[in-house]
KEDREN-360900 format. One record per residue (C-alpha): residue in three letters; residue number from 1; z, x, y. Coordinates in Angstrom, 2 decimals. Layout:
N
+------+------+---------+---------+---------+
! resn ! resi !      c3 !      c1 !      c2 !
+------+------+---------+---------+---------+
!  Ala !  NUM !       Z !       X !       Y !
...
+------+------+---------+---------+---------+
//
This chain:
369
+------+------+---------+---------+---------+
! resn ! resi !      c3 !      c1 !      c2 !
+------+------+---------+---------+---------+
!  Unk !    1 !  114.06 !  129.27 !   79.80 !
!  Unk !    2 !  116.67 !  128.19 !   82.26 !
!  Unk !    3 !  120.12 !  129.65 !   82.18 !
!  Unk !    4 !  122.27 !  127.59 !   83.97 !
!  Unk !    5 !  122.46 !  124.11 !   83.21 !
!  Unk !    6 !  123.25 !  121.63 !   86.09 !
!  Unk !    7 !  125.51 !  118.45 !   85.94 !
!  Unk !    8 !  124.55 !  115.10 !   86.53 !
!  Unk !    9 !  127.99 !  114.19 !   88.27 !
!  Unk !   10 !  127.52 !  110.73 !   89.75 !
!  Unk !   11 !  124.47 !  108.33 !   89.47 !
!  Unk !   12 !  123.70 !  104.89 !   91.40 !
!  Unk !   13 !  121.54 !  102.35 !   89.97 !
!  Unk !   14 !  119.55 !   98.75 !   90.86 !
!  Unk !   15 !  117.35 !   97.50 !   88.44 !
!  Unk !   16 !  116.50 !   94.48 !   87.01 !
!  Unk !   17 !  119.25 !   94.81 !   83.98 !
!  Unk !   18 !  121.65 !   95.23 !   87.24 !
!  Unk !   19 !  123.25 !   96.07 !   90.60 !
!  Unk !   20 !  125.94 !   99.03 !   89.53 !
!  Unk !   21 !  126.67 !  101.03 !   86.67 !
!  Unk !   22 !  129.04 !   98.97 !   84.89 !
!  Unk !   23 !  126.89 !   95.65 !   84.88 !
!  Unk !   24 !  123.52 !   98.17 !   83.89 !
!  Unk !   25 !  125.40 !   99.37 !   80.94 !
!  Unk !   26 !  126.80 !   95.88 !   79.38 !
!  Unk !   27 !  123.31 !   94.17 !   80.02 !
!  Unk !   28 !  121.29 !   97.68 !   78.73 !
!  Unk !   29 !  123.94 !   97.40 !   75.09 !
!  Unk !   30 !  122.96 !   93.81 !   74.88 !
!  Unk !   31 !  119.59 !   93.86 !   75.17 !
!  Unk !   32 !  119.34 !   91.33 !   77.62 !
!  Unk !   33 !  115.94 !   90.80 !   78.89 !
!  Unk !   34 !  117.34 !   87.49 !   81.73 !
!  Unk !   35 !  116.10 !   89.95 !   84.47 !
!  Unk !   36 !  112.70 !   89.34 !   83.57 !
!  Unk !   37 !  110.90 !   86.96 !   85.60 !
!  Unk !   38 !  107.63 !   84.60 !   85.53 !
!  Unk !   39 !  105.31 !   85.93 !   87.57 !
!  Unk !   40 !  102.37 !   83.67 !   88.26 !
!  Unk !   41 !   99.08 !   83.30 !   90.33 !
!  Unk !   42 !   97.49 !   86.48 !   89.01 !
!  Unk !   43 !   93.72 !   86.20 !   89.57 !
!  Unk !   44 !   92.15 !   83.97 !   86.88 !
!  Unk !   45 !   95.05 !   81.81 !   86.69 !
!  Unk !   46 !   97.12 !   84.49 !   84.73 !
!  Unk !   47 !  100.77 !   85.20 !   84.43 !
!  Unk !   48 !  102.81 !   88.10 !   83.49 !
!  Unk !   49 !  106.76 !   88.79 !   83.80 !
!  Unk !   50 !  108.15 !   91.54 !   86.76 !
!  Unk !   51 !  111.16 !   93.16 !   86.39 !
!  Unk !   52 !  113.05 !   91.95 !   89.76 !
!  Unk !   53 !  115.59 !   94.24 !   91.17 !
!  Unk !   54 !  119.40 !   92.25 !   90.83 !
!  Unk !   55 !  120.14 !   90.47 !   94.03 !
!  Unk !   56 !  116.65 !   90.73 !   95.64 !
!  Unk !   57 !  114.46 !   87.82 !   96.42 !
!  Unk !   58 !  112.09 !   87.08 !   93.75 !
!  Unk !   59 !  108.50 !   85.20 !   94.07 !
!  Unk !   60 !  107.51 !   82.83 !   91.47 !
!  Unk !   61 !  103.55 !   83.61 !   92.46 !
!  Unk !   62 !  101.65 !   86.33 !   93.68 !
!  Unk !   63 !  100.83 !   84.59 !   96.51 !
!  Unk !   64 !  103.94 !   84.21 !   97.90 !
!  Unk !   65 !  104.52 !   86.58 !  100.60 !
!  Unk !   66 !  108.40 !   88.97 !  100.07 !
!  Unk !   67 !  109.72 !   89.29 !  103.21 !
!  Unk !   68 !  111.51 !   92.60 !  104.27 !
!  Unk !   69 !  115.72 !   92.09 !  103.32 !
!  Unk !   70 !  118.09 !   93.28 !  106.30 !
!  Unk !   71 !  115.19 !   94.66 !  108.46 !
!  Unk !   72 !  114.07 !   96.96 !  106.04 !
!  Unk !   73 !  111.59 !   97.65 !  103.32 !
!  Unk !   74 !  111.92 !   96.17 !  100.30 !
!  Unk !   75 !  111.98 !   99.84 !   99.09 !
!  Unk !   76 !  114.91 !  100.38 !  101.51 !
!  Unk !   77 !  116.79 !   97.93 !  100.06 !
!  Unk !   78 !  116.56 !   99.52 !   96.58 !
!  Unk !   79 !  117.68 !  102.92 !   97.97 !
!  Unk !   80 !  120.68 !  101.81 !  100.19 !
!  Unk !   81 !  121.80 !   99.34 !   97.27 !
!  Unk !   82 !  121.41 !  103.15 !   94.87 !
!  Unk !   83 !  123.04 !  105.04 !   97.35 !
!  Unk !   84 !  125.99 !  103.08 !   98.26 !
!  Unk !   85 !  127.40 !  104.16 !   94.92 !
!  Unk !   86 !  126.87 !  107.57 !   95.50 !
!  Unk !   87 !  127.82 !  107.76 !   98.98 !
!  Unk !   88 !  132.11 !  108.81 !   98.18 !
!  Unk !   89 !  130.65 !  111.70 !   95.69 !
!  Unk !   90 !  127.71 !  112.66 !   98.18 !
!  Unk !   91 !  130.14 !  112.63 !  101.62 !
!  Unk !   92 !  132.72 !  115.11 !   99.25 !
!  Unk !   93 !  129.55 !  117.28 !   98.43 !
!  Unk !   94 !  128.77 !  117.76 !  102.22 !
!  Unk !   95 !  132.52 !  118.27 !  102.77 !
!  Unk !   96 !  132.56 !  121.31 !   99.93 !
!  Unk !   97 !  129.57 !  122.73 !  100.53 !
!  Unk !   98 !  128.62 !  121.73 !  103.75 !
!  Unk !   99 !  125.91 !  119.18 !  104.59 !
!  Unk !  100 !  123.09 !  121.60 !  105.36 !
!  Unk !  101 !  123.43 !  122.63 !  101.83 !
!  Unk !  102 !  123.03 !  119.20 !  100.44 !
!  Unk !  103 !  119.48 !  118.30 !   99.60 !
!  Unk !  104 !  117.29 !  115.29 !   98.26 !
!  Unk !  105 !  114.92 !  114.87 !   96.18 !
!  Unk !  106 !  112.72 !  111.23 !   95.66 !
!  Unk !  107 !  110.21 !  109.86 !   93.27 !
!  Unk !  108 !  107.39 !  107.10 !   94.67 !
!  Unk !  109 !  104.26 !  105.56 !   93.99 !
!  Unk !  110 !  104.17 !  102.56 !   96.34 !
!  Unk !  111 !  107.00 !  103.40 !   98.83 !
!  Unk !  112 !  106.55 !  100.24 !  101.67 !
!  Unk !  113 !  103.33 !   99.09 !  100.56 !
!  Unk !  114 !  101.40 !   96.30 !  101.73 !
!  Unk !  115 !  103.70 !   93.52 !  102.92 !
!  Unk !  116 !  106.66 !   95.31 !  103.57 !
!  Unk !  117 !  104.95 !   97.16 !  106.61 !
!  Unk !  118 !  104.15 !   96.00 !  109.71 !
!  Unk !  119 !  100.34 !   97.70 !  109.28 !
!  Unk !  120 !   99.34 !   96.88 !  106.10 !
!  Unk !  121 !   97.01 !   99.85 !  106.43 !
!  Unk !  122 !   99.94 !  101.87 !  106.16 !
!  Unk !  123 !  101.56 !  103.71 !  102.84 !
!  Unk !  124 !  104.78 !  105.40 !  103.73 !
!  Unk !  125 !  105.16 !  107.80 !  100.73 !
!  Unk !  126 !  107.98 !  109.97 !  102.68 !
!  Unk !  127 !  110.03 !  106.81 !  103.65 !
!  Unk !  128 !  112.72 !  106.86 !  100.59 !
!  Unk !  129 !  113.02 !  110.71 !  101.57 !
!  Unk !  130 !  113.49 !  110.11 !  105.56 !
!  Unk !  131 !  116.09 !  107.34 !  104.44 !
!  Unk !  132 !  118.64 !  109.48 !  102.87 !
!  Unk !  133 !  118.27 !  112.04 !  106.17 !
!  Unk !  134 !  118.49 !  109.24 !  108.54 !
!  Unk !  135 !  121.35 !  106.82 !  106.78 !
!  Unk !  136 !  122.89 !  108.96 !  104.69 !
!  Unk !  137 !  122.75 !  112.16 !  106.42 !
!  Unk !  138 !  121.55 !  114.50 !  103.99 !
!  Unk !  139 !  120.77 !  117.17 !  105.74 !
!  Unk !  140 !  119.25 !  119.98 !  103.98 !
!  Unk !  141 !  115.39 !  120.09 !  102.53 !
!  Unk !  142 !  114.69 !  116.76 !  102.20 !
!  Unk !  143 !  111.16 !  115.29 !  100.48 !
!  Unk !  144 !  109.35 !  112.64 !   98.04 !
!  Unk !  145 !  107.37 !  113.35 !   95.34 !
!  Unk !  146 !  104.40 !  111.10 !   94.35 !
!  Unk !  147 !  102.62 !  111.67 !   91.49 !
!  Unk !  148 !  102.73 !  107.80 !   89.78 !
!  Unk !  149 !  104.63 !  106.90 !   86.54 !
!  Unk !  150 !  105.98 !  110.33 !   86.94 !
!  Unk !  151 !  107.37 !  111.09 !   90.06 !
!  Unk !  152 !  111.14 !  110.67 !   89.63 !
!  Unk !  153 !  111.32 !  113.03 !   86.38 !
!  Unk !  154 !  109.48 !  115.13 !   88.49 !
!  Unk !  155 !  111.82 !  115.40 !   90.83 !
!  Unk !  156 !  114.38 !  116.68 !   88.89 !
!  Unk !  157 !  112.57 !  120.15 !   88.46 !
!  Unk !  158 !  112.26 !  120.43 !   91.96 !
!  Unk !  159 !  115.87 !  119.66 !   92.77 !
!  Unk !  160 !  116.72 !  122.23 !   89.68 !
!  Unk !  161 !  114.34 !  124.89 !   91.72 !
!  Unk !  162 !  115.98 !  124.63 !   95.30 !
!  Unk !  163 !  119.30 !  124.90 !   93.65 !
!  Unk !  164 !  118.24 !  127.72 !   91.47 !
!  Unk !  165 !  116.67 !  129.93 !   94.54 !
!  Unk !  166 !  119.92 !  129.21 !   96.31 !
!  Unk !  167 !  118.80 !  127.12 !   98.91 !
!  Unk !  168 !  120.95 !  124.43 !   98.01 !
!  Unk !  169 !  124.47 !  123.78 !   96.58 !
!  Unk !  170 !  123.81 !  120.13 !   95.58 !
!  Unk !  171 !  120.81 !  118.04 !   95.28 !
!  Unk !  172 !  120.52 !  113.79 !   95.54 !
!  Unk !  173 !  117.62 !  113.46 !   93.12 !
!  Unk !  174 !  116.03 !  110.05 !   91.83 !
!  Unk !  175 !  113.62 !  107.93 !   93.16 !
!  Unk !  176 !  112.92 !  104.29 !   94.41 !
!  Unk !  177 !  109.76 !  101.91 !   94.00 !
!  Unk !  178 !  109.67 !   97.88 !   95.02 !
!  Unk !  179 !  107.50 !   95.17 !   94.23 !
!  Unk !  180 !  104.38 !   94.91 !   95.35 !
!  Unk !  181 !  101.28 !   92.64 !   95.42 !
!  Unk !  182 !   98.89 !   95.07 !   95.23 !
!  Unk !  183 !  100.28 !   97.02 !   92.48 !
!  Unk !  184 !  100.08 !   94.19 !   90.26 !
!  Unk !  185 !   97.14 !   92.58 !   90.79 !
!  Unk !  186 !   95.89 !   96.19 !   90.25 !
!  Unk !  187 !   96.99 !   96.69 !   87.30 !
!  Unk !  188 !   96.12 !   92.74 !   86.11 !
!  Unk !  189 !   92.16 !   94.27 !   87.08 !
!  Unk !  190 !   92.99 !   97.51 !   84.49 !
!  Unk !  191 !   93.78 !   95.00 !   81.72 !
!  Unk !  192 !   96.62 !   96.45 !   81.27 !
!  Unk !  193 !   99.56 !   93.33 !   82.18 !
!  Unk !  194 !  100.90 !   91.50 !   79.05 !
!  Unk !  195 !  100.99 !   87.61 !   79.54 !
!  Unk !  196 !  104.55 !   87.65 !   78.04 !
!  Unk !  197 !  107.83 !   89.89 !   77.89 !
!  Unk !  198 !  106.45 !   93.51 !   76.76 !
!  Unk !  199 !  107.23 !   94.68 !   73.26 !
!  Unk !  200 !  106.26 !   98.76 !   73.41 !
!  Unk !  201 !  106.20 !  100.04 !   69.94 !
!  Unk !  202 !  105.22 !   96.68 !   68.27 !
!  Unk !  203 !  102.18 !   96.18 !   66.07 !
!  Unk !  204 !  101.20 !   93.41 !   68.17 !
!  Unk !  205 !  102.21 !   95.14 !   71.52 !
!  Unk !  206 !   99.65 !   93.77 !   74.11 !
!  Unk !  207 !  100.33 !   95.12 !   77.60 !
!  Unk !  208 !  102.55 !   96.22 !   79.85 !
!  Unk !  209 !  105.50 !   94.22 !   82.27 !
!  Unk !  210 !  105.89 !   95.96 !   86.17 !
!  Unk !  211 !  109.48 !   96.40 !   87.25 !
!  Unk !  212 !  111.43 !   97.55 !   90.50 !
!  Unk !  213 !  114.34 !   99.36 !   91.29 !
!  Unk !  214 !  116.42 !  102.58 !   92.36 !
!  Unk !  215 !  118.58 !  105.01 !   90.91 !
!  Unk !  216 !  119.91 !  108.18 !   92.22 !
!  Unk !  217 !  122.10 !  110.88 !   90.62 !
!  Unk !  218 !  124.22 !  114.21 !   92.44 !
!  Unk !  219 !  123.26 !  117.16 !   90.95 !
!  Unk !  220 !  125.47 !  119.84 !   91.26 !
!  Unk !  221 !  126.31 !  123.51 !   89.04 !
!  Unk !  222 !  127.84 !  123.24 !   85.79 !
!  Unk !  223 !  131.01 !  124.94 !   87.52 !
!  Unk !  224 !  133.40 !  121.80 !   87.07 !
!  Unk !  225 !  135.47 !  121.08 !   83.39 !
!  Unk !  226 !  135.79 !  117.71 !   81.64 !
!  Unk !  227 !  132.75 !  115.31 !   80.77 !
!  Unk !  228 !  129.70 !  114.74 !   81.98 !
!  Unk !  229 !  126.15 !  114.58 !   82.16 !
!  Unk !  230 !  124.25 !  117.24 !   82.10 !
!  Unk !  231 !  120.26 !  118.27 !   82.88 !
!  Unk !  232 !  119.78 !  121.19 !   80.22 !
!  Unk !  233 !  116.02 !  121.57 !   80.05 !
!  Unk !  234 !  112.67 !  119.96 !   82.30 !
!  Unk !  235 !  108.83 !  120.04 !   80.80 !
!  Unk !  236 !  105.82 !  119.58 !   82.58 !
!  Unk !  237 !  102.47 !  119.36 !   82.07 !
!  Unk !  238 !   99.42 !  117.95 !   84.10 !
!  Unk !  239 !   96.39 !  117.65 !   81.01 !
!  Unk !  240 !   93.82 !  115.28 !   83.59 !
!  Unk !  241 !   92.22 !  113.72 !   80.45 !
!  Unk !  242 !   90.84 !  110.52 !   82.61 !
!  Unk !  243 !   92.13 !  108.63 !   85.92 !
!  Unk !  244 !   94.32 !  106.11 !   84.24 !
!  Unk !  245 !   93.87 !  106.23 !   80.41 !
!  Unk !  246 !   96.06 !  109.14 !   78.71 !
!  Unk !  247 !   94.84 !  111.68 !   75.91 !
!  Unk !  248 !   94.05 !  109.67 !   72.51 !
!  Unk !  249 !   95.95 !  112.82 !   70.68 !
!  Unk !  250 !   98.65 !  113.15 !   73.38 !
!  Unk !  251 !   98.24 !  117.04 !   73.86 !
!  Unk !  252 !   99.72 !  116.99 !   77.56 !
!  Unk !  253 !  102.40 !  115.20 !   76.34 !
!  Unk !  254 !  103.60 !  116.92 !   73.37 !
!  Unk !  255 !  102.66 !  119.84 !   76.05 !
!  Unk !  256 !  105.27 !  118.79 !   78.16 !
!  Unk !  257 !  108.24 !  117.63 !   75.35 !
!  Unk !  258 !  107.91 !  121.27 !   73.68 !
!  Unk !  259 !  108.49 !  122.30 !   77.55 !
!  Unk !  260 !  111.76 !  120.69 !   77.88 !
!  Unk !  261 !  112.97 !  122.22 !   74.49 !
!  Unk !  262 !  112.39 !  125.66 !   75.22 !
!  Unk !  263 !  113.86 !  125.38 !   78.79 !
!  Unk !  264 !  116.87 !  123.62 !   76.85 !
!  Unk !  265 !  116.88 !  126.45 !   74.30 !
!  Unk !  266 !  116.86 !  123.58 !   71.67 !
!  Unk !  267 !  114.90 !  123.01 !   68.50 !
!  Unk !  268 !  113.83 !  119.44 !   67.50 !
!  Unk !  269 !  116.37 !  119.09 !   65.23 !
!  Unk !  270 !  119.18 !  118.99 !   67.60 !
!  Unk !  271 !  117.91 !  116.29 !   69.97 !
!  Unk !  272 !  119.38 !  112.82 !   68.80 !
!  Unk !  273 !  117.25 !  110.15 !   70.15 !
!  Unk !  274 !  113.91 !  110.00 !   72.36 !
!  Unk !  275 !  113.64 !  107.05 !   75.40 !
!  Unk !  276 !  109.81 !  107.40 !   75.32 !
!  Unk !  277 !  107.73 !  106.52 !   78.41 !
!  Unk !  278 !  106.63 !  103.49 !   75.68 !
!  Unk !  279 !  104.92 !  101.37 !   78.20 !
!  Unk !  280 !  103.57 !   98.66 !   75.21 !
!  Unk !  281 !  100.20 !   99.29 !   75.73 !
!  Unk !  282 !   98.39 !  100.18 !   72.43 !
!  Unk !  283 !   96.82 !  103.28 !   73.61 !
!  Unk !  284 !   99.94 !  104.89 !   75.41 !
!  Unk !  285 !  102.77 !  104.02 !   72.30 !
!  Unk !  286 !   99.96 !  105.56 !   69.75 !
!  Unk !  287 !   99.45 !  108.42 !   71.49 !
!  Unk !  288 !  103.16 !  109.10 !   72.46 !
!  Unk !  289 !  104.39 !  108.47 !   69.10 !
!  Unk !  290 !  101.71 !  110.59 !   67.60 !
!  Unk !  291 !  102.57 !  113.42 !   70.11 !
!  Unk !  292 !  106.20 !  113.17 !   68.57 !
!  Unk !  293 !  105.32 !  113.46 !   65.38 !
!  Unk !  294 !  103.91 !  116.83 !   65.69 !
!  Unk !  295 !  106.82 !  118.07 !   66.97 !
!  Unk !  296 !  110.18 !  116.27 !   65.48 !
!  Unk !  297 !  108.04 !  115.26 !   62.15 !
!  Unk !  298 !  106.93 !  112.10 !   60.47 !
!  Unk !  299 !  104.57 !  110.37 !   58.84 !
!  Unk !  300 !  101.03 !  108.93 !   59.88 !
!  Unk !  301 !  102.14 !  105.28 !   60.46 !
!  Unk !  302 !  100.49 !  102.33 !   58.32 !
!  Unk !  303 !   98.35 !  100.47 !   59.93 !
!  Unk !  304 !   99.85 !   96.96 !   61.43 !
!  Unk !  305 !  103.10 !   98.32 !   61.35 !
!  Unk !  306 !  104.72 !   99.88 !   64.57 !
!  Unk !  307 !  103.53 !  103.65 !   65.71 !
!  Unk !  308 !  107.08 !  104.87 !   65.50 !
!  Unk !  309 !  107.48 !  103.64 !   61.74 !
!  Unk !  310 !  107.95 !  107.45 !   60.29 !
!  Unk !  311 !  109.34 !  109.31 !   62.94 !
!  Unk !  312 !  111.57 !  111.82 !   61.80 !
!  Unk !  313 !  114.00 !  110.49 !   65.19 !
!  Unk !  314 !  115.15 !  107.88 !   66.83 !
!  Unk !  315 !  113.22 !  106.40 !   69.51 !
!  Unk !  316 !  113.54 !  104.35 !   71.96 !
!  Unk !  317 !  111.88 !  102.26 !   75.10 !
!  Unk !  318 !  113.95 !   99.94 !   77.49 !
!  Unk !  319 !  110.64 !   98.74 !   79.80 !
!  Unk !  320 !  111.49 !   95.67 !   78.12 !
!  Unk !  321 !  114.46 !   94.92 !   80.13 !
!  Unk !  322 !  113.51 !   96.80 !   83.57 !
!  Unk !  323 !  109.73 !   96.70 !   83.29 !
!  Unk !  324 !  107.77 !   99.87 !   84.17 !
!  Unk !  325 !  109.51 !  101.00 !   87.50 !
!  Unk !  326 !  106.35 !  102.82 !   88.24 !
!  Unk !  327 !  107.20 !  105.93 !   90.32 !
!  Unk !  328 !  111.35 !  105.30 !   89.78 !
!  Unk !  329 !  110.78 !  104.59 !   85.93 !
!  Unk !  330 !  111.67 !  108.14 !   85.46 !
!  Unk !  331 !  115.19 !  108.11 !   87.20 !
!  Unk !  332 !  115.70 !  104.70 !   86.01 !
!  Unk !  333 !  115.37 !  105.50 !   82.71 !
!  Unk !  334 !  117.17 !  108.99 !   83.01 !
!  Unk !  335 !  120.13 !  106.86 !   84.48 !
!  Unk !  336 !  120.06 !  104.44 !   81.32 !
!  Unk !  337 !  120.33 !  107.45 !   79.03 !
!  Unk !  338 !  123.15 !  108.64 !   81.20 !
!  Unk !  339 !  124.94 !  105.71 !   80.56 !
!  Unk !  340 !  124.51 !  106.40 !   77.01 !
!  Unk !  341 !  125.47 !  109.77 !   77.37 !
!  Unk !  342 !  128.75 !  108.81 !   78.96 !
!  Unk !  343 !  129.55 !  106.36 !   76.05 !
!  Unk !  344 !  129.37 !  109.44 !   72.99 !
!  Unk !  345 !  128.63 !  112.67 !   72.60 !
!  Unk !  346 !  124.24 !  113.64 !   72.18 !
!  Unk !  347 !  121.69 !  114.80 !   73.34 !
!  Unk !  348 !  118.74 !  113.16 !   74.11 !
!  Unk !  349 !  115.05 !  113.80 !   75.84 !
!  Unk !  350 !  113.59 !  111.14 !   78.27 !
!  Unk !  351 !  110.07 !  110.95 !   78.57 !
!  Unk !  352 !  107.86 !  110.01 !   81.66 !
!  Unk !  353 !  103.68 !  110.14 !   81.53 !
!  Unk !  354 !  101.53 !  108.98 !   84.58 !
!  Unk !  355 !   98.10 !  108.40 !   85.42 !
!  Unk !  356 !   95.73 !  111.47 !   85.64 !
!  Unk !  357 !   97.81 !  113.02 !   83.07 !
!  Unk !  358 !  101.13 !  114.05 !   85.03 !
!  Unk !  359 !  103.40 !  114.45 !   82.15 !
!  Unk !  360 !  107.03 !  115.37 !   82.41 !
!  Unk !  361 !  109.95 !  115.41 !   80.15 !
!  Unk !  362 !  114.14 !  116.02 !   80.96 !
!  Unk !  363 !  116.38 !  117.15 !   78.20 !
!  Unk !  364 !  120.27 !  115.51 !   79.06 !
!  Unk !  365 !  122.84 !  116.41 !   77.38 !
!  Unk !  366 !  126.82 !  115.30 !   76.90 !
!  Unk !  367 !  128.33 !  118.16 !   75.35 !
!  Unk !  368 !  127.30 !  122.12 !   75.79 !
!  Unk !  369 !  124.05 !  123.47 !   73.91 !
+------+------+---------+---------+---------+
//
């Protein structure tokens, strides 16, 4: 179990519900879904809806080619546009603590994929990373973690480590992925792309909508009074059931959730709500909901109604209204329930599962447990 709990004191976010905080958080309470875009072309003459990041370019086809924004990778873009509303609360940390003392953290999956590079040969996993060194002059240990739908929940246990060896005084942790050609068309060949908007959780779910975006937090000590965000417990688990299709009974998940109590030092009972990694395929929301049954209670769910019908908690998914972020769902999401954490008083648990069975799960809290 960890003993010190570490605060969540400033986040940045670009998504397809928004460019900042404030316009995230009125578009995530209403539900709005306008950031969802046609996406046509797909091979077969298919369509499917993409998450665009606010204020980036956004094809109507797969064929057309997304040019790089400002001289940069799309994926460059997303992190600056993060970053910019970190960057007062990041240059104070390096003035406390002293920028060698500062580290970063990223999650990726597709980091400058494809078009965006000028060798399309070329995958630049450690690109997000070298950005916040290079433009934003972090200056301590600085890396990216890659480990698909994962990899920015990930990230927040290795922040939590460097911080709790004393390497580090402060941590930017979060993670960036953009669109990509490849990515989709690859998962269009899995099956796995739903023609329409995504509905995880329904009866009649049928697939799963891509997204983009960025969203980085500062993670500092619990040393500072007043409210806040803070990370109080981080599960993991890695149960390699198959390449892409998770564990029917959801062992490495519910693996991973009990994780992130005991770190937290909470029973079920005292966690209010659940953003699951609810993707709205029918064999990831089955198994995830299943996996929460065992642990927060519930009933076996009816079949033709919705997995979650039972649950003994509240659950949520918002890959409606960003799409799956891929390797930055897991900050992106963390970031939405942050903004819910700032509005009241809860605690919550965020999970994130990936292909290959990389499971992780983040307990955040707004008030001390």
């Amino acid at each position: 179990m960890s003993h010190c709990r570490y605060m969540l004191s400033e986040m940045g976010i670009v998504c397809a519900l928004g460019a900042d905080v404030g316009e995230v958080g009125r578009r995530l309470a209403a539900g709005d879904q306008s950031g969802m875009k046609p996406l046509g072309g797909l091979s077969g003459g298919e369509s499917t809806f993409f998450g665009f990041a606010a204020r980036m370019p956004s094809p109507a086809t797969i064929g057309e080619r997304v040019k790089s924004v400002l001289g940069l990778p799309r994926v460059g873009v997303l992190v600056d546009a993060a970053m910019e509303q970190l960057s007062a609360a990041l240059e104070a940390a390096k003035s406390r603590y002293g920028a060698a003392r500062v580290g970063a953290v990223v999650g990726t999956s597709n980091s400058t994929m494809e078009e965006f590079t000028d060798n399309p040969d070329v995958i630049d996993m450690s690109w997000p990373a070298r950005r916040l060194r290079e433009r934003w002059g972090v200056e301590g240990p600085c890396w990216a973690v890659s480990t698909a739908c994962s990899s920015s929940a990930k990230v927040f246990a290795s922040a939590r480590r460097l911080m709790e060896r004393g390497i580090c005084d402060a941590v930017v942790v979060g993670g960036a992925d953009a669109y990509t050609r490849t990515v989709v068309e690859g998962f269009h060949a899995l099956e796995a792309l739903s023609p329409g908007l995504a509905r995880p959780l329904a009866p009649d779910r049928d697939g799963i909508n891509l997204g983009e975006g960025a969203a980085f937090f500062l993670m500092e000590r619990d040393e500072r009074p007043g409210e806040g965000v803070w990370l109080s417990g981080v599960g993991e688990s890695s149960d390699a059931y198959h390449l892409t299709a998770p564990d029917p009974e959801g062992k490495g998940a519910e693996a991973a959730m009990r994780r992130a109590l005991e770190d937290a030092g909470l029973a079920p009972r005292e966690i209010d709500f659940i953003n699951l990694h609810g993707t709205g395929t029918q064999q990831n929301d089955a198994m995830e909901c299943a996996a929460v049954g065992r642990i927060f209670g519930g009933r076996e769910p009816v079949e033709g109604c919705s997995p979650a019908d039972g649950l003994e908690v509240r659950v949520v998914s918002t890959k409606s209204l960003t799409g799956h972020c891929l390797g930055a769902a897991g900050a992106i999401e963390a970031a939405l329930c942050w903004i819910e954490l700032m509005r009241r008083p809860a605690t919550c648990l965020s999970n994130s599962f990936a292909f290959g069975g990389s499971n992780a799960s983040l307990v955040l809290a707004s008030r001390h447990v």
